[in-house]
N, C-alpha and C positions, 0 to 999 in steps of 0.2 A: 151155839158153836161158833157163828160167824157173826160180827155186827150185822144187824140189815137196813141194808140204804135208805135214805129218805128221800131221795130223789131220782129221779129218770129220763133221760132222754130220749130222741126215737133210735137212736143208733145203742142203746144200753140195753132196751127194750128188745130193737133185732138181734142184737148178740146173744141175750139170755134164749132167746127164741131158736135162734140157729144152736149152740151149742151150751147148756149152761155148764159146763167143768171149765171151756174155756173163758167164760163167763166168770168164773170164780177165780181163776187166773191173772186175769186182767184188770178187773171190776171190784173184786175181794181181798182179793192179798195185793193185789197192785204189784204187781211182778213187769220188770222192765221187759218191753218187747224190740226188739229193732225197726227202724223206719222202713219201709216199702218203698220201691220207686214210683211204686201206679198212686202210692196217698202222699205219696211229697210230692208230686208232678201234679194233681188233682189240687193239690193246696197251694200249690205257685199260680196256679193258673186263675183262682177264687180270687188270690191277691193281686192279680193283674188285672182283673176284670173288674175287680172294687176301686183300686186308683182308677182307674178309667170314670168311670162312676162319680168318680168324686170331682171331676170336671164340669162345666158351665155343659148343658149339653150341645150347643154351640159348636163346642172344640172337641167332639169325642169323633171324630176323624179315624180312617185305619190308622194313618202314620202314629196317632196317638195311641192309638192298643197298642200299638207294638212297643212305643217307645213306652207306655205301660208296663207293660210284660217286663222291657231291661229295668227301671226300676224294681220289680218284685223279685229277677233277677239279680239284682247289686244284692239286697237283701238276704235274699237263700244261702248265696255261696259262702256264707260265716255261720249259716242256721245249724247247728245239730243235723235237723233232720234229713240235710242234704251231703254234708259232711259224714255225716256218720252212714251212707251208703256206702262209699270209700270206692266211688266208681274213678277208671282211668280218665285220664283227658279225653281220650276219644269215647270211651262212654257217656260222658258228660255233656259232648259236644251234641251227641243222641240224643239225652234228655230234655236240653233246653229247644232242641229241633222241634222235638216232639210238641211241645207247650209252646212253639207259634205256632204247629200245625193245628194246635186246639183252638189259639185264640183266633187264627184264622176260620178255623170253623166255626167260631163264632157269629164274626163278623160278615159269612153267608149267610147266618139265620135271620137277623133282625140290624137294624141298623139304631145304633145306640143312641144317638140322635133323637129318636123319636118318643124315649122313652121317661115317663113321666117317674121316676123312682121317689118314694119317700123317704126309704129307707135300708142300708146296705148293714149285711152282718149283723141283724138287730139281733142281741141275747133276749129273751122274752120268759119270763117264768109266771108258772101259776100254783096255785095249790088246789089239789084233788083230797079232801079228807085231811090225813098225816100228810101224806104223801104230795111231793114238791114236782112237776114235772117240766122241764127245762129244756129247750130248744135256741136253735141257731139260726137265721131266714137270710138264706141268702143275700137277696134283694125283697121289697116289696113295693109295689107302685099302685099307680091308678090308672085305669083306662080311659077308653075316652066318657064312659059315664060317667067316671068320679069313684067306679067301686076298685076294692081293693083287689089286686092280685098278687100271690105269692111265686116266686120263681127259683128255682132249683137247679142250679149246673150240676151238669152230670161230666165227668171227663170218662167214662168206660163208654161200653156198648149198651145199647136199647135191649130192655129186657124181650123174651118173645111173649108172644098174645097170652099164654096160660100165668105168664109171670108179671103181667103190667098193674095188676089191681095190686099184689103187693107191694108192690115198686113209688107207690102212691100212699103207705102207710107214715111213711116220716110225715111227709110234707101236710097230709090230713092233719097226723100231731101238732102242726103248724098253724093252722088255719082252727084249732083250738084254743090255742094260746091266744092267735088274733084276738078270738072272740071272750076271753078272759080278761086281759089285758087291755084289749082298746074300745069293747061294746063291742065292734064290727065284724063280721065273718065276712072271709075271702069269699069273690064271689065265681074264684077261677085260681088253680092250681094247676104252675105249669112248668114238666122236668122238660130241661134242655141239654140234652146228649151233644154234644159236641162233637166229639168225634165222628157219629155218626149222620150229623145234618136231621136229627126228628126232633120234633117235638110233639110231646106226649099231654094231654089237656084235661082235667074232670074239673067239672064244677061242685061244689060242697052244698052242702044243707043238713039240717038241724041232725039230721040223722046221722049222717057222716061224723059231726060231730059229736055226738052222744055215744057215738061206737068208739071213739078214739077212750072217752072216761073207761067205758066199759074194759074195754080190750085190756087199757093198760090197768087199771084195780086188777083184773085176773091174774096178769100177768104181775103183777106186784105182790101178791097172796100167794104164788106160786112159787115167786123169787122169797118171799120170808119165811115160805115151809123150808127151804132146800137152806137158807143159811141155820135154821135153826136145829133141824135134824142133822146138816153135813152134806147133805145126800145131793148133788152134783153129779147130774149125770152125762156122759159125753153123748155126743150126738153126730156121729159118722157121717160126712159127704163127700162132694166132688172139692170139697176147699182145706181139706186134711190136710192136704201133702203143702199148703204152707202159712200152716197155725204156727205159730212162735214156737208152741209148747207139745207139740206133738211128743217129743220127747219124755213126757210128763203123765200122756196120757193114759189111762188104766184100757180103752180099747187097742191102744198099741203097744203094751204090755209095761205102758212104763207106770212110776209109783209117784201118784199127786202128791205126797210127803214128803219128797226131796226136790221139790219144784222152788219153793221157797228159798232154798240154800243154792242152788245149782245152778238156779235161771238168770240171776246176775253173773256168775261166772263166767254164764255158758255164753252172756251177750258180749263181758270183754274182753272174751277170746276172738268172737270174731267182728269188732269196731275198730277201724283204723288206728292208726300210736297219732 
């Protein structure tokens, strides 16, 4: 009924997991969504923090994040996906406050200076069976052993204690791929909440890796029954009230059939002229 994907990501992975109707939404029919402010602010802040990066470490000084940040700044304010928020000047003036308050929190957790990176933004792909699985790594460095560690910016909040083992499933996809792609498995996987000043630590083995195959074949045999039958089921939470497509949804009484026709419509009715 539906093509089924050959490839996966960890964030394609958690979306089918969190809800697959919106899953098929987004993923299947590729229906335009509108930008968020929390994922275009989260994604200024990645590109701030990567020009920085991309300095002698020498020179990564605060005054240089900052003046980082206006760099990925110049960039944003002609992006789509900052644009197409259609915030007022003084919203705006919010936004980018926000994202030095981030890169400031930053710059309390670790000092950039010190840090041994190999590699910023790596795309990294491997193949599982058919199946292609594809990831992003933020950063990945070396410590002072020499072994590899993987590093994850977070711009939300620290999940709480019952929610941190899942919060650790991307980045495990990560330290798969390592080990795919370079021989090496990370020997330290580590989210960095900004906003909140934690950092959250596991270290990997064989096993963590072996669950990453496992989980996602499941989860991929799962996602090719639901294209092939149709059967997309919504999956109700606390993050309803702002799915692109709630409007669409058969739990909220609306009809998946006219999503395809509507949902472009419906987004430029409300994107800036």
């Amino acid at each position: 009924m539906y093509p089924v994907p050959t490839s996966l990501s960890p964030s394609r992975v958690e979306s089918f997991l969190s809800c697959p109707m919106a899953f098929r939404f987004a993923s299947i029919e590729k229906l335009p969504e509108p930008p968020s402010v929390h994922t275009t602010r989260g994604s200024l802040v990645h590109r701030a923090l990567e020009i920085l990066f991309m300095l002698e470490p020498g020179a990564r000084s605060h005054d240089a994040a900052f003046s980082s940040l206006d760099s990925a700044i110049h960039e944003y304010r002609s992006d789509p996906d900052f644009t197409d928020l259609g915030l007022t000047l003084d919203q705006a003036e919010v936004f980018w406050g926000e994202a030095r308050d981030l890169v400031r929190g930053y710059l309390a957790m670790e000092d950039p200076q010190t840090i041994r990176e190999i590699g910023l933004e790596i795309r990294l792909e491997a193949a599982v069976g058919d199946l292609t699985l594809r990831g992003i790594i933020d950063r990945l460095e070396l410590d002072d052993a020499g072994e590899l560690i993987v590093t994850d910016y977070k711009t939300g909040r620290a999940p709480g204690p019952k929610y941190v083992q899942s919060a650790f499933n991307g980045v495990h996809f990560y330290s798969f791929l390592c080990q795919a792609v370079f021989g090496r498995r990370p020997a330290k996987i580590r989210l960095m909440y900004l906003k909140t000043g934690e950092i959250i630590e596991a270290t990997t083995s064989e096993q963590s890796v072996r669950a990453i195959t496992t989980r996602t074949t499941a989860v991929w045999k799962a996602l090719e029954k639901a294209c092939v039958t149709g059967d997309f089921r919504p999956k109700t939470g606390p993050f309803c009230g702002n799915c692109s497509f709630k409007a669409w949804c058969p739990a909220f009484g609306g009809d998946p059939a006219l999503a395809a026709a509507e949902a472009p419509r419906a987004l430029a009715t409300v994107s800036p002229a």
